[in-house]
N, C-alpha and C positions, 0 to 999 in steps of 0.2 A: 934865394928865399927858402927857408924853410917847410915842411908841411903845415904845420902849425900857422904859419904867417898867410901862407894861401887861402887854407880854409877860412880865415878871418877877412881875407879881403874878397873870396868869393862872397861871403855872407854879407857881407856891405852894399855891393853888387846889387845881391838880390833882395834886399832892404831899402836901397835905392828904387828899385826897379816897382819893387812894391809901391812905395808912395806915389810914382808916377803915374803907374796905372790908377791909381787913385784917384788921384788929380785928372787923369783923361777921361774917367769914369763919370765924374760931378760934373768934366763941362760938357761932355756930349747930353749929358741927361739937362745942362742949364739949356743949350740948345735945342731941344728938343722940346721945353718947355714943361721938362719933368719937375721945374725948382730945386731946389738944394740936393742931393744926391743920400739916398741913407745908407747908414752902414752897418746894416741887419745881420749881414752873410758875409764872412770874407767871400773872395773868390778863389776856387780850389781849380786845376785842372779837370776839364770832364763835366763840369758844370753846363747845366744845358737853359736859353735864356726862356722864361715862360711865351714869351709871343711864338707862336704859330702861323705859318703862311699859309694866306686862304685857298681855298680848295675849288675846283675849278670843274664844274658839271659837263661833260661830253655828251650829246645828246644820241641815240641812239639809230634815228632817222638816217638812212643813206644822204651822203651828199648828191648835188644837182650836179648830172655828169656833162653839161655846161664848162666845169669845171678843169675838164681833162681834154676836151677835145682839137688842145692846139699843142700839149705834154709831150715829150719823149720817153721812152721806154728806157729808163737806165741799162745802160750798158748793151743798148743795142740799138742806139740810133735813132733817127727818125723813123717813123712808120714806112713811108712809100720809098726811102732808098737803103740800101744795104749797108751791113754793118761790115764796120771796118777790119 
């Protein structure tokens, strides 16, 4: 094959590839109950999706030391016998 004939059937390729994404784009969003899928924006590499994962509050309070009193001390055993 030529240069010429490759670059042509790369670009096929990723003109394929395209439509498919397309088509996986409309039914995840039919599944999801988004309806029909719109086609506002292609999609460019780098593109970032607007949903955001929710944020999750640490409280600031010690934990109840309840919590630790049956624990091992990484990397040094149990409390009452010695470390390996």
């Amino acid at each position: 094959m030529s240069q010429q004939e490759d670059l042509m059937a790369i670009q096929r390729r990723l003109d394929e590839l395209v439509q498919r994404v397309g088509e996986l784009e409309r039914t995840v969003n039919q599944l999801r109950g988004a309806g029909p899928a719109t086609t506002a924006e292609p999609i460019t590499p780098g593109t970032k999706t607007p949903s955001r994962p929710e944020l999750v509050t640490i409280p600031d309070v010690p934990y109840n030391n309840a919590l630790w009193t049956d624990s091992d001390d990484e990397g040094l055993g149990v409390r009452d016998r010695h470390a390996p």
